[in-house]
N, C-alpha and C positions, 0 to 999 in steps of 0.2 A: 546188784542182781546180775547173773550172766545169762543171758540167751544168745543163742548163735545168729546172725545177721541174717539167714535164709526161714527164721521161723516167718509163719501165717498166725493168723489169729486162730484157727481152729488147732494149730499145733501147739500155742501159747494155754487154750482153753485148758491144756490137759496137763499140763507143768505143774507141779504143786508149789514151786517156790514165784511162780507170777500167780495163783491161785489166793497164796498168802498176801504178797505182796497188792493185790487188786482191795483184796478183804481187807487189808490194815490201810489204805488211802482212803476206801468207803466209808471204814469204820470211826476215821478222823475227821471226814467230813461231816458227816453225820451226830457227832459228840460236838465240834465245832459251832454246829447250828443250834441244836438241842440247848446246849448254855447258852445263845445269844436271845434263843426266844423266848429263855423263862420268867423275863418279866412279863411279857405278853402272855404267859400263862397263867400266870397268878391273875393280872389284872383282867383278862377276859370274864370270867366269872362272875368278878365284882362290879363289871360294869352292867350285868345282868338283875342284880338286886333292884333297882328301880321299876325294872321292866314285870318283873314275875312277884315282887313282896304283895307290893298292892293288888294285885290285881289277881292273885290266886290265896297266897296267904297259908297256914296249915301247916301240918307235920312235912308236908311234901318237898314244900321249898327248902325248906331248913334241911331236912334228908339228903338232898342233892346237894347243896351247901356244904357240910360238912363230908359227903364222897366225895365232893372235889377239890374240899384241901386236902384227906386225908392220900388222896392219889397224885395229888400236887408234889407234894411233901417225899413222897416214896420217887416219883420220878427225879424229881432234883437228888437226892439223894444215890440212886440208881444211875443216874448221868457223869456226878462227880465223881463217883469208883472206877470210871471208865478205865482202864491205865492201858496206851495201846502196847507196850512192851510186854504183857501180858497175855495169857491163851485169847483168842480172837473168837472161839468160840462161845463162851463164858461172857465175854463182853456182850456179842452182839446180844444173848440171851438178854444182859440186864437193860441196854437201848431196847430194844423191843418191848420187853414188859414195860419199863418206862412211858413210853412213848403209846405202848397199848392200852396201859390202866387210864390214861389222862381222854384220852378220845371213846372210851366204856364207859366214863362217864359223862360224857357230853352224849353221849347216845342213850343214854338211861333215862336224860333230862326228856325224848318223847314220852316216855313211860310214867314220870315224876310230876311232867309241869304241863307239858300238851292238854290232856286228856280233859280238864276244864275249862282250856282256852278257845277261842274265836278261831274263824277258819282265816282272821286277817292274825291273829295269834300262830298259828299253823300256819302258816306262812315265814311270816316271820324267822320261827325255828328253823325252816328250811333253810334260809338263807344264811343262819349260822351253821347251821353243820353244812351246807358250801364253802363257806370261806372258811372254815376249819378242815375242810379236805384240801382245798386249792392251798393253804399253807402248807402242808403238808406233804405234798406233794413237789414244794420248792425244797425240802430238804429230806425227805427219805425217797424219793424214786431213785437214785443212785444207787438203794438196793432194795428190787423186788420186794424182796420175802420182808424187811422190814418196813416196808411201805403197806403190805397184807395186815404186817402187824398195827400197825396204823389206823387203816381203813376199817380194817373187817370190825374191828369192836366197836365204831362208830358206827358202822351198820346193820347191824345184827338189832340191836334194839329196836332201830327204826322200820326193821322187816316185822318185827313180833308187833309192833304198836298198828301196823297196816292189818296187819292177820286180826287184832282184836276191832280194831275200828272203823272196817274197811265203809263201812257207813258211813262216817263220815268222814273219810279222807276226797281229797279232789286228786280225783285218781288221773291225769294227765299230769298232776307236779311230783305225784308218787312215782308213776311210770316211765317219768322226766331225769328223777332223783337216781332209780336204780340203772337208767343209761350211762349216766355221770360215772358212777358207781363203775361202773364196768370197763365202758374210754379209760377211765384215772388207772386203773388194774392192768389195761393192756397199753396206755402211753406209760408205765411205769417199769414196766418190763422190755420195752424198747430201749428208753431211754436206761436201765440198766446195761442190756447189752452194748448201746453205744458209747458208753463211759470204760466200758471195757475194751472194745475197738480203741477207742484214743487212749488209753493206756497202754494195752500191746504197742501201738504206733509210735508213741512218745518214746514204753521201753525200747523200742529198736531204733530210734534217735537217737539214743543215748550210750547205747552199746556200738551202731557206726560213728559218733561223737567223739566216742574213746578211743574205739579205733582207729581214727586220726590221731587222735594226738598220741598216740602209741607208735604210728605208723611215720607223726611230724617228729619225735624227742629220735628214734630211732633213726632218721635222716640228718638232725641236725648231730646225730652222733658222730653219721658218718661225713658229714659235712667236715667237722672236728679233727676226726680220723686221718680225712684226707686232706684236711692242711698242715697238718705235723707231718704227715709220709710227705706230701711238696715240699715243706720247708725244708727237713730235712735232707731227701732226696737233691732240692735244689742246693743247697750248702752245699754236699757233698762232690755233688758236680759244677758245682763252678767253681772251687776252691781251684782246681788242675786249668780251668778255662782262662781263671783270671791270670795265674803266673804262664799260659799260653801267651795272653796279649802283650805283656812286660817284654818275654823275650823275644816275640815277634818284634816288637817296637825297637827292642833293639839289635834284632838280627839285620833288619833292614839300614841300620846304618853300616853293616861292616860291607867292606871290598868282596865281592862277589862273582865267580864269572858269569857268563851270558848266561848259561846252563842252572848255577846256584838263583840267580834272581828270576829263574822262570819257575823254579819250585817255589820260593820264597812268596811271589805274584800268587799262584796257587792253592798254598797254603794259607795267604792271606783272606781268599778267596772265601775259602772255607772255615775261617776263623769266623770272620764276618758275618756269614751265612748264620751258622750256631750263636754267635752271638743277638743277631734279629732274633733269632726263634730265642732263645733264653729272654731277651729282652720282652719279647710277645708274651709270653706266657706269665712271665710275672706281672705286664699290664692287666691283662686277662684273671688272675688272682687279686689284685688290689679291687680292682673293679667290682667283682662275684663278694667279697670281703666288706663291701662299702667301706673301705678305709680310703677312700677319696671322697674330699671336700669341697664343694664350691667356694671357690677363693677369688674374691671380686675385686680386682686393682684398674686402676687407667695404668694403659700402655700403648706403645705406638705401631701402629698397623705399618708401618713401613718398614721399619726396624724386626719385625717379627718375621714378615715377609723374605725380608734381607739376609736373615740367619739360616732360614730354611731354603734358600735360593743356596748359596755358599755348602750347605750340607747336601742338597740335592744334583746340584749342578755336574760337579762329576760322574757322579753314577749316570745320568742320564746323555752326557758329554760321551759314554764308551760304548753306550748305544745308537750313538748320533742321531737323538732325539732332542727337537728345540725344546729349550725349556724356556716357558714366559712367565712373569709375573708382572702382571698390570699393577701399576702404581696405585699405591692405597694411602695418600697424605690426607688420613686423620686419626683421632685417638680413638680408642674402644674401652670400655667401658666394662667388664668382664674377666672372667677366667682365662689367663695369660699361656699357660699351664694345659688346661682340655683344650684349649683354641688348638694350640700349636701340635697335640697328639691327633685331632680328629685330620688335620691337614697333612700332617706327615703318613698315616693311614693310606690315606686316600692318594697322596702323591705315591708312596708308592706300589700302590697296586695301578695306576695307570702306568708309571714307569715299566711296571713288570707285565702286561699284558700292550703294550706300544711295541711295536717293531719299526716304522718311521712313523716322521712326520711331527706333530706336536702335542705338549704337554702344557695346559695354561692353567693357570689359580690364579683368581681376581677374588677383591673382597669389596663391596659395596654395602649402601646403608638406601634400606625402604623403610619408609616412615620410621628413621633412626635406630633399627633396627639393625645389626650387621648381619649381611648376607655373604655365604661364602660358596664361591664356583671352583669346582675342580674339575677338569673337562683333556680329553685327547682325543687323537684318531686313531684310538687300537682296535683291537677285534670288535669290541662290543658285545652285551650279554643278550642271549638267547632270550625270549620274551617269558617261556618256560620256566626259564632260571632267579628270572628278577628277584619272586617271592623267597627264595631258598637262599638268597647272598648273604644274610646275615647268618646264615646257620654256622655254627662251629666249626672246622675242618673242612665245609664243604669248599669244595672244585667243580667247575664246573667241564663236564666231557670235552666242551666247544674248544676248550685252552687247556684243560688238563696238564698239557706236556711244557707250557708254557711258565707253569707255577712248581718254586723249588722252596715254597714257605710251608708255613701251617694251615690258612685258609683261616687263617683268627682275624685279618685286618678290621676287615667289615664288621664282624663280629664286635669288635674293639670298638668303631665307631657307631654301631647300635647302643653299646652301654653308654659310652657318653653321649651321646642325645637323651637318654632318657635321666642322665644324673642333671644333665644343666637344660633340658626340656627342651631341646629343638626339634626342628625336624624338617626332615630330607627328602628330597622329590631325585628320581633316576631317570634320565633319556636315556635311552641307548639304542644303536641300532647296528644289527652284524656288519662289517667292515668300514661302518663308518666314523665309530669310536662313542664313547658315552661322556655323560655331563650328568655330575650329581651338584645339585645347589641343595645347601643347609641354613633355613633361617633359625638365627640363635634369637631367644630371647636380650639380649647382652642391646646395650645401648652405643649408639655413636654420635661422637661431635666433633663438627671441625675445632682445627690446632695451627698454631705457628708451627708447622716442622722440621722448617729448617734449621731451626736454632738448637732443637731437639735432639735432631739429628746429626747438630755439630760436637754438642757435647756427648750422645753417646759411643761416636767416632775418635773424639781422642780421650776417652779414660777407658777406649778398649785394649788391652794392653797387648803391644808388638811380639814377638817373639824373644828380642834383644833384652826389651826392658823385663819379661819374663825371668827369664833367665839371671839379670844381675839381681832382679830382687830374689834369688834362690840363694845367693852366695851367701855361703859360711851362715846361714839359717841353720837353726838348732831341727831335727824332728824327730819324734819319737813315734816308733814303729812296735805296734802291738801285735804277733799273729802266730799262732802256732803248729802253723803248717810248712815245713823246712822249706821244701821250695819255694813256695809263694816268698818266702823271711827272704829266701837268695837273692830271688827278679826285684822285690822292692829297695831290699838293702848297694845293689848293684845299679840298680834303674836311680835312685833320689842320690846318690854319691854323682853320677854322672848329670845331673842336672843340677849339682853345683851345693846339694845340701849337707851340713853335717848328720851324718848318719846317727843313730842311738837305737840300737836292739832293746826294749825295755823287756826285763824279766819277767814270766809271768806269773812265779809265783808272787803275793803280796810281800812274804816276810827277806825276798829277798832285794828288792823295791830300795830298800835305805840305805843299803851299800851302794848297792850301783850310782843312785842320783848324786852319791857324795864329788865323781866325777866331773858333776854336768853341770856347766856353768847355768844353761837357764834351756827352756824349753820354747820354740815357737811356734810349733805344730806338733799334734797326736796322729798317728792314723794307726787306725785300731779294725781288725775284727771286731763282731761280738761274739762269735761261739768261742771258750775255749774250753782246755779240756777238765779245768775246773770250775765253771759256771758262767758264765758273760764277764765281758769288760768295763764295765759301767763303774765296778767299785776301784780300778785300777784308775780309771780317768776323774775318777774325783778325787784320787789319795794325790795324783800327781798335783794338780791345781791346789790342793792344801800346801802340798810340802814345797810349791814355789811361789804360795799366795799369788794366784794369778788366777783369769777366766782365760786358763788359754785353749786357740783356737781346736776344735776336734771334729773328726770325719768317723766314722762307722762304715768301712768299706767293708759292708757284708753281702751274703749269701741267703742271710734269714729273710726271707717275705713276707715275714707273720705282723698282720696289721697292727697288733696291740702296742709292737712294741714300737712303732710311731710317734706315742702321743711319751712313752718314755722319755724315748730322744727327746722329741721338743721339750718336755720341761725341764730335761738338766742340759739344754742350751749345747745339745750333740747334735750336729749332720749326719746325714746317711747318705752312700751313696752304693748303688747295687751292683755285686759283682755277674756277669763279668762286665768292665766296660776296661774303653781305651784309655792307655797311660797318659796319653798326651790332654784328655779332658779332665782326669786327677789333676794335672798339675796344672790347669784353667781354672779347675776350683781352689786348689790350696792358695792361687797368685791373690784371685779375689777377698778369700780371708786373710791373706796378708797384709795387702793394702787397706 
């Protein structure tokens, strides 16, 4: 059914398709009921024979006897043709007589069996055609007019037997009877119209119903939409990002004058910059995507500390901002992974709004619980502003000139609190700097860490041993984008690997290998321009019967193809990033 979302019930009253539609839910209620109580119609009658045989006897009883099967008989028969697919007018016709023939003769019975009975006899009667009204009234007041049809032929007789007897009727249960009579005619007509209020009301439930999910399929369309235009989009732009960072990486080792390496520092500058934001955004997409899992491992809260001390340290070393990190000697119990993004977040947006002074992150355990502090003396956020920090883009007026990001950080660390359930408390106060503490759900216990810490210090690999584990290494290089194939083909030759441009078409795949002694690395796009890489990195590992090691240094941020990779035992790693952490990863597959 369509009604428009602004109809009233008086605007609904006049609709002929909710006119129908009220008439055909009445008219199945009421068939509904009709069949459930016709055993109770038959058997009413019959349990009447005791009452009236002996005790009146004659053509009379039997007269009324035999009108009430033959009325019986006609309404079941009348109920069973109901068909509601059928005209609705024509139906209700035959409920009605149905329903009307069976209560003409229960009202006949004053006229039949009364008229030699007792006034405890007359009585009696009365209280059957009571409860033959009050049933009646449980399953036709839904609609008036068939409820008239009901009533009125059970009382009509009982009017004419008053008119002939009125001598001896006891005129206060007469007068009692016809009030009844009249309540039941006008609560029947109430409760009609209010079956039709909750009808109107339900249909326009059901029409705003729709129109969500009309309005939800339509959003997740665009939802859809707008991760194919990202994906794409993003492919397209950081394919040129990424062969940016290769020749960066390696413009900065050539001899340069004072002048060359001040552009170079600059450029770098702005590489970097683009690259956060590329990097934010694709956080910001996996996030919105739920293609991040909570992944629960022990790991060592010093060690983790230690990583992001070393990656933060300089940036905060050119601002001559301290940076501290309070010793954290024990293990955690949690997500290794969202630990270390909620903290990098947050370190640096205090890095970026600190102008002196200092920068601390401590990790402590309340009731075994890890709690994490990230605290400095910068500006501080406006009290105004507190509730607005996690909004997307937003900047705040107070630092505006201060921030050359996206305003996503916060943002970023509002999703992960709610992926791994923590949650954040903000001090802040204008020039005296803010302190955010995060209790994670995640568990802590003390650890030996020294020892921990002795072995994850030397099997972290030097730069020297890098490098000779590169030598004369076979790798095969997938990508079909020329310059990005230059910077990688140029960049892995200088760090000491045998280079192999693999072909991209399949068929041409069996010559080339006939060259190549063996393979010890893939590093593969997935777009190309003849469908993904995936069937090129399984043809290679057949045709050298090996699981060998493979990378997906892509551009795609589409979360499905995730659970891809992981089953056919492919890494991904996202462009754009630095050349120098490709070859941090490749060392670690190697070994």
């Amino acid at each position: 059914m369509t009604v428009e979302k602004n109809h009233n019930y008086s605007s609904l009253a006049n609709d002929p398709v909710f006119i129908k539609q009220v008439a055909t839910e009445k008219l199945g209620y009421m068939r509904d009921f009709a069949k459930s109580s016709t055993i109770a119609t038959i058997l009413a009658p019959l349990l009447c024979i005791p009452l009236y045989d002996s005790s009146i006897g004659g053509w009379q009883v039997y007269a009324w006897y035999l009108l009430m099967a033959v009325v019986v008989t006609v309404r079941i028969f009348l109920v069973n043709s109901i068909d509601l697919e059928k005209d609705i007018d024509s139906n209700f016709k035959k409920l009605n007589w149905g329903v009307g023939l069976v209560t003409f003769a229960w009202g006949m019975g004053w006229l039949l069996l009364v008229p030699e009975m007792t006034a405890v006899n007359y009585l009696l009667y009365q209280i059957i055609c009571l409860s033959v009204l009050f049933v009646g009234m449980v399953g036709y007041c839904v609609n008036w007019k068939t409820f008239c049809a009901f009533v009125i032929p059970l009382k009509i007789p009982e009017v004419i037997f008053t008119c002939i007897f009125y001598n001896q009727i006891i005129w206060p249960i007469a007068a009692g009877s016809l009030v009844t009579f009249y309540l039941a005619l006008k609560m029947a007509m109430l409760f009609s119209k209010s079956w039709e209020r909750s009808m109107a009301l339900r249909f326009r439930n059901e029409v705003l119903v729709n129109d969500l999910i009309i309005e939800k399929d339509a959003s997740n369309a665009a939802n859809l939409a707008k991760s194919d235009f990202i994906a794409t989009a993003s492919h397209d732009l950081r394919q040129p990002m990424q062969a940016i960072n290769i020749f960066m990486e390696m413009l900065q080792k050539e001899r340069l004058t004072e002048g060359g390496n001040l552009i170079v520092k600059k450029l770098r500058f702005s590489i970097d910059l683009l690259n956060k934001m590329f990097n934010t955004l694709l956080d910001i997409s996996k996030l919105d995507a739920k293609a991040v899992v909570v992944v629960e491992e022990t790991f060592n809260a010093q060690i983790l500390l230690d990583e992001l001390y070393e990656h933060f340290h300089p940036i905060a070393n050119e601002k001559n901002i301290e940076l501290r990190f309070s010793p954290s000697h024990f293990l955690i119990h949690g997500d290794r992974t969202l630990i270390a993004q909620l903290i990098r977040n947050l370190l640096a947006n205090a890095i970026q709004y600190t102008q002196k002074g200092l920068v601390e992150v401590g990790m402590r355990q309340e009731l075994e619980r890890l709690v994490i502090v990230v605290s400095d003396t910068g500006l501080g956020i406006p009290k105004d502003d507190l509730p607005l920090i996690y909004k997307e883009f937003y900047r705040s007026q107070y630092s505006r000139n201060l921030h050359d990001g996206l305003g996503l950080g916060l943002s970023i660390v509002n999703r992960i609190l709610k992926i791994i359930r923590a949650t954040m408390s903000v001090n802040s106060e204008l020039g005296v700097g803010t302190v955010f503490t995060i209790t994670t759900p995640f568990t802590v216990s003390a650890a030996v860490v020294s020892r921990i810490e002795q072995l994850a210090e030397s099997a972290a690999p030097q730069s020297t041993e890098v490098h000779a584990l590169f030598q004369s290494r076979h790798i095969g290089i997938i990508e079909n984008d020329r310059g990005l194939l230059d910077a990688y083909e140029y960049f892995f030759r200088n760090a000491g690997f045998v280079v192999h441009v693999l072909p991209i078409a399949e068929v041409d795949l069996p010559a080339y290998l006939l060259n190549i002694p063996r393979l010890d690395f893939i590093l593969s796009d997935y777009r190309l321009d003849s469908g993904n890489s995936l069937h090129l990195i399984q043809r290679l590992r057949d045709e050298f019967n090996a699981e060998i090691p493979a990378v997906i240094l892509t551009a795609d941020t589409s979360p499905e193809n995730l659970k891809i990779f992981n089953d056919l035992n492919i890494q991904v790693l996202y462009k754009p990033i630095e050349a120098k952490e490709v070859l941090l990863f490749i060392s670690d597959c190697l070994k």
